[in-house]
N, C-alpha and C positions, 0 to 999 in steps of 0.2 A: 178266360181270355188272358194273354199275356202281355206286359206292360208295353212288349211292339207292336203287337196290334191293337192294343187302344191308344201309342200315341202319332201310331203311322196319320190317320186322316188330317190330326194337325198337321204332323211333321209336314203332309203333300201341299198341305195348305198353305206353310212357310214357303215350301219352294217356290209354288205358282204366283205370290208376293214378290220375293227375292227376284227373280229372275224380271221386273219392271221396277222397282225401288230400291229408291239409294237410302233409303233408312225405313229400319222397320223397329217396331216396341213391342216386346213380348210383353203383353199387357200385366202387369201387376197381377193382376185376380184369374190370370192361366195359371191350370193346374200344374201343365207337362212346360212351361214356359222352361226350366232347367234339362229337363227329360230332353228339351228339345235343342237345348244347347249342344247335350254330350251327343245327341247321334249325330248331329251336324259334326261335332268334330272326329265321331265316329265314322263318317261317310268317304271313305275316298276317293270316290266320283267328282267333290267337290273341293274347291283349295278354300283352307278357312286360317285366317290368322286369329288369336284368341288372347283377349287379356283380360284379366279377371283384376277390377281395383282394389284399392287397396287403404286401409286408413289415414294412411298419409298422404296419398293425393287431395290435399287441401290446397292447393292452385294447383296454378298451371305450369308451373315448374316443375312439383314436385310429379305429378303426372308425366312429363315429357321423359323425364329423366329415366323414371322406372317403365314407362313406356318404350323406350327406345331399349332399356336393357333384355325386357322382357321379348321384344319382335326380334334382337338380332339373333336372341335363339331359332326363332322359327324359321327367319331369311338372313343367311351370313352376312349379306351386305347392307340393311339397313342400320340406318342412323350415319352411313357415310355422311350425308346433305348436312343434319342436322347437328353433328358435330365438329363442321369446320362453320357456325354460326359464329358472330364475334362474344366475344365474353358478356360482352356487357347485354347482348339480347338471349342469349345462352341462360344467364342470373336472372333475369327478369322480361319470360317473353310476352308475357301481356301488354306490356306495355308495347311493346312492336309487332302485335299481333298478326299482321297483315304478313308479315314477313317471316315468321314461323307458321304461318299456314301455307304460306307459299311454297317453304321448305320442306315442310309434310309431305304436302302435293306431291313436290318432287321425289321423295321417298315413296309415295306411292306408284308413280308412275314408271322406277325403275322394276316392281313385280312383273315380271315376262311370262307368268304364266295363263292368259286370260282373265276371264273373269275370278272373283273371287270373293268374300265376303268377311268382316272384318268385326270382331263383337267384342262387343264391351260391356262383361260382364261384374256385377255388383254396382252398378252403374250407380243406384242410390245412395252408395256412398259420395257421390258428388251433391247430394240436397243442401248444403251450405258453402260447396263451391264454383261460382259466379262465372269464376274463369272457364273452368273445365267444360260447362254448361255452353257459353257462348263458343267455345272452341269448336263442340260437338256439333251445335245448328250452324256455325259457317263451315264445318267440314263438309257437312253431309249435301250442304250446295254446291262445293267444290268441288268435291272428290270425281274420280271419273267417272264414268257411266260402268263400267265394268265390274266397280265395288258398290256392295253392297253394306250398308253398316248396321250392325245390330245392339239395339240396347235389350241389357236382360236387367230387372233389379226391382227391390218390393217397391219402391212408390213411381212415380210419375214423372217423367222428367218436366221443366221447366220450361218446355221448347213450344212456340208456337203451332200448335200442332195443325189448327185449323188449315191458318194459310198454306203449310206443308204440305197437305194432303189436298188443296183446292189447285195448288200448283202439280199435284202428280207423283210426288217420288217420295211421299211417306205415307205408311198404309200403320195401323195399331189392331195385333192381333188376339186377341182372347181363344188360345188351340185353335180349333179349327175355324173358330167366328170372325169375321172382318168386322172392327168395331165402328159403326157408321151412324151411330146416335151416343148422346148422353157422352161426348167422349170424354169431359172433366166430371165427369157424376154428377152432373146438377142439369135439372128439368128446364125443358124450354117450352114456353104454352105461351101462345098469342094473346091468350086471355089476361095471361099478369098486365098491374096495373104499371108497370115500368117498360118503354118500350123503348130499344137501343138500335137505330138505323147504321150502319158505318160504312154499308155500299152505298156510297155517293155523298155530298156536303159532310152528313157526319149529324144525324139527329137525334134528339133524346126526349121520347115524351114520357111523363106520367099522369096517370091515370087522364088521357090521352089531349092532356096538355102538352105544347113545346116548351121544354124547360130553356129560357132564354138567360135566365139571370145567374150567369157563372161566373161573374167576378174576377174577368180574363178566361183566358182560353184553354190553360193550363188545366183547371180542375176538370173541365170535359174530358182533356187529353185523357188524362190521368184513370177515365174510367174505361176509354177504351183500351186502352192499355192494359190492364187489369185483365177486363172480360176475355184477352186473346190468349192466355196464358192458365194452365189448371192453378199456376201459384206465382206470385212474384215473392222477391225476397225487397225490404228495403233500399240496401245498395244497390241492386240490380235498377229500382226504380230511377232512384239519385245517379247511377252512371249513364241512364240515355238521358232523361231529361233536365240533370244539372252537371254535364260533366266537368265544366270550366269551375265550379268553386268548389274548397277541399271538403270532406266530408260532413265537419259538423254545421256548414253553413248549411250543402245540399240538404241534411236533416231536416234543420230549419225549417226552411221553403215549402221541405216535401208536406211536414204538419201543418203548412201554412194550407198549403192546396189540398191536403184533405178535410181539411174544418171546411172551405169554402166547399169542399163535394158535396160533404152531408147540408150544408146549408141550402144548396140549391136544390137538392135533392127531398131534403126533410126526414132523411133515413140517413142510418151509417151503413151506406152500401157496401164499405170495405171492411171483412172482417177479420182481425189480427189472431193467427193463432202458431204464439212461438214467434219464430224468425220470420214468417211468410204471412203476405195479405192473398185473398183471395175473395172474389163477390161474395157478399154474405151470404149462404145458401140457405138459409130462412126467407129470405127476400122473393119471390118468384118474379121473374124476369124475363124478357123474349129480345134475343140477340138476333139480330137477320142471318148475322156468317156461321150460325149453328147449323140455322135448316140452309141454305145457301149450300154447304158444304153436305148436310144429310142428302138433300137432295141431288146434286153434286154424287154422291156415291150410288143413291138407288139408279141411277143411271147406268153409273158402272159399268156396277157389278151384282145388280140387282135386276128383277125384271119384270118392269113396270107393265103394265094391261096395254100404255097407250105411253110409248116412248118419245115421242114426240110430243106429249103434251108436258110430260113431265120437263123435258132438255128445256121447253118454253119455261117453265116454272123456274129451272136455276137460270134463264138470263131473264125475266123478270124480274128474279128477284134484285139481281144485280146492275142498281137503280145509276151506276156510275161508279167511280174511281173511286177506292177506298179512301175514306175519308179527303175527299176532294177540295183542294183550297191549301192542304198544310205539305210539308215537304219536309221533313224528321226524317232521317236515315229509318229508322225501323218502320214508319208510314210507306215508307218508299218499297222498304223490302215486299210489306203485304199488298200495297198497290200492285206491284207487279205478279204477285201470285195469284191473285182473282181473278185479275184482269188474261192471264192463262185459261184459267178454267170457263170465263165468259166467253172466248173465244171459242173454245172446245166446243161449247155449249150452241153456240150460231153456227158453227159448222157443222156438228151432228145433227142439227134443224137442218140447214142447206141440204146436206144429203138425203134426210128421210123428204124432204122435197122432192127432189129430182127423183127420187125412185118411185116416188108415189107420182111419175110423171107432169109436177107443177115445179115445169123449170124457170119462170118469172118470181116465182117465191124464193126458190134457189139461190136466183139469181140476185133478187132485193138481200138476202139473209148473207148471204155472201161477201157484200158488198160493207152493210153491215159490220162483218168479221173482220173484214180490212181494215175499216176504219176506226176499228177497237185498238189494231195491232198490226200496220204496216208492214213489220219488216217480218211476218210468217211468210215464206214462201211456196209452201206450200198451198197455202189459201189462192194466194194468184195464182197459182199451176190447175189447182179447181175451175176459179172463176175462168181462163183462159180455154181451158177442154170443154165448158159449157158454154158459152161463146162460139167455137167454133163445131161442136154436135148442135147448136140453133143455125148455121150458117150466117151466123154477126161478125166478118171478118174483118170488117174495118174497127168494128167497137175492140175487137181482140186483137187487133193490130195497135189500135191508140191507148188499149190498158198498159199493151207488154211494154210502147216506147215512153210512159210515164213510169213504170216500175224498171225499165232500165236507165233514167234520169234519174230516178232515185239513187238507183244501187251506186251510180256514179259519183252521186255526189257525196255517199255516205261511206266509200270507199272498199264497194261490197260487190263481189263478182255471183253472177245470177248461176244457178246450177245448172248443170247439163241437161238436163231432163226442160228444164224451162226453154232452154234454146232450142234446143230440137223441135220444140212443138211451137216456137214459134217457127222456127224454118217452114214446119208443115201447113203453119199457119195463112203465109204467104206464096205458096207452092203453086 
């Protein structure tokens, strides 16, 4: 057999990904993960831009720099944007991050050719850069729907993978495999005596006690923290949760809050090895947003006996608002990613409802859906078309003119598709 037909299955595999995800991870322990780089840039059915890093991308400087020289080979006009940046964010763009991601953007959205996909290759070489790391998890939010980004490289990047993948637009592939368990290598079994709630309040039991006695609220954070990540790096810790004091204080602190973990814990659940913590993987542990998200994928792209029991299982499990009560910029980012996939989840119920002709269940699951996440429109445009195939035209009449008070007031015009069907609503 020859190496294009043993890496074709992957390769189709990549594309049926690519063509729904705004970031994909050629998993570390894929064979053809390179194989599959060069036929992508072999292919020219598809537009692919390619950068392969470099040792000296150690920030985020020095990445942009050779980044921009490396793309304007491949498109004459980029880095126009990002070189009339002012010197002083030009020298040092992390610090004005928001603002060379913006300019990125910009640079990406002058490619006129469609979709396209965008890889970044030896990606590991960023494993002790912070900058380039967080650059990459807010790109791959931003970027447009048309690109696609890929990470190629031997270890793992640093990036929330879970949440990514519960919100929809990061898939981690092993060749042909869709990787939907075990995704940081470490076992989840309900049976461990450490149990880690995060969908809703935010709870911690061991051996099936509520661990209350955390000595402030920091050392809890601090674990969920941890668990959402295959690795943190120290600074990385110290820049979300002390970014106001200079480094050797956040140090400090940080050792302060993790004496107080193992304290409340009675284990050292954070294991140091090198530059990076990660759960100790001698520890056996049960994370809810592992199987939340396993199950979350057998969904999918998997195919359960009884898919509707299963859709029930990811929004049972998803007991509330990720860690409910705190409000941390990166709490916020994964709250709003769940809370994606919970929706998903009550709506794929709603439907297997209605098809299974119980449109009062539907209709409750719906309702439901809404009140997870108001401002889906979609969802109303459901709830409104079942409504009016029950002959409830007044209930469908009084939904549309509360979500067009809404729209109104949030400064949000309703789609075409919504109006029309109320038109016919009222007919």
């Amino acid at each position: 057999m020859t190496i294009h037909a043993r890496i074709q299955p992957a390769y189709e595999n990549f594309l049926a990904f690519a063509a729904t995800s705004k970031i994909i991870l050629l998993h570390p322990d894929s064979q053809y993960r390179s194989l599959i780089v060069a036929r992508l840039l072999g292919d020219g059915a598809r537009k692919t831009y390619y950068y392969a890093l470099d040792i000296d991308d150690i920030d985020l400087f020095h990445f942009l720099t050779s980044f921009i020289s490396s793309l304007a080979k491949q498109h004459a006009s980029f880095g126009r944007h990002l070189n009339l940046l002012p010197q002083n964010v030009l020298q040092n763009p992390y610090e004005h991050l928001e603002l060379a991601l913006r300019t990125f953007l910009d640079e990406l959205a002058a490619f006129d050719e469609g979709d396209f996909i965008l890889v970044f290759d030896e990606f590991d070489r960023t494993d002790a850069a912070d900058e380039i790391q967080r650059f990459v998890e807010r790109l791959s939010h931003l970027a447009p729907d048309r690109c696609t980004i890929v990470l190629n490289g031997r270890t793992m990047p640093r990036l929330p993978w879970l949440a990514m993948i519960a919100k929809g637009h990061a898939a981690i592939l092993r060749d042909e495999e869709l990787v939907s368990k075990s995704f940081y290598g470490c076992r989840n079994t309900e049976e461990a005596r450490l149990k880690v709630l995060s969908l809703g309040p935010g709870y911690v039991f061991l051996d099936d006690r509520l661990v209350e006695n955390w000595e402030g609220h920091l050392p809890r954070l601090l674990l969920f923290f941890v668990m959402d990540r295959p690795v943190v790096t120290r600074n990385q810790i110290c820049e979300v949760f002390w970014p106001n004091l200079d480094i050797v204080q956040a140090v400090n602190v940080f050792h302060v809050t993790k004496r107080r973990l193992h304290k409340a814990l009675g284990v050292d659940i954070l294991s140091h090895e090198g530059a990076y913590y990660r759960i100790n993987p001698d520890i056996p542990f049960y994370f809810d947003a592992f199987e939340f998200v396993e199950s979350l994928l057998l969904c999918r792209h998997g195919d359960p006996p009884d898919a509707c029991q299963t859709w029930q299982n990811v929004a049972k499990l998803y007991r509330g608002p990720f860690l409910q009560g705190h409000s941390d910029g990166w709490i916020e980012e994964r709250r709003a990613a769940y809370s994606i996939a919970n929706t998903e989840a009550l709506t794929q119920i709603a439907d297997i409802w209605s098809e299974r002709g119980n449109d009062e269940l539907a209709l409750l699951t719906l309702g439901k859906a809404i009140g997870a996440d108001y401002a889906i429109e979609s969802i109303h445009l459901k709830l409104l078309r079942l409504y009016l195939k029950l002959g409830r035209r007044a209930e469908a009449v009084a939904h549309y003119r509360e979500l067009e008070k809404w729209a109104k007031e949030n400064k949000r015009e309703l789609g075409v598709e919504t109006r029309q069907l109320f038109t016919e609503i009222i007919a």
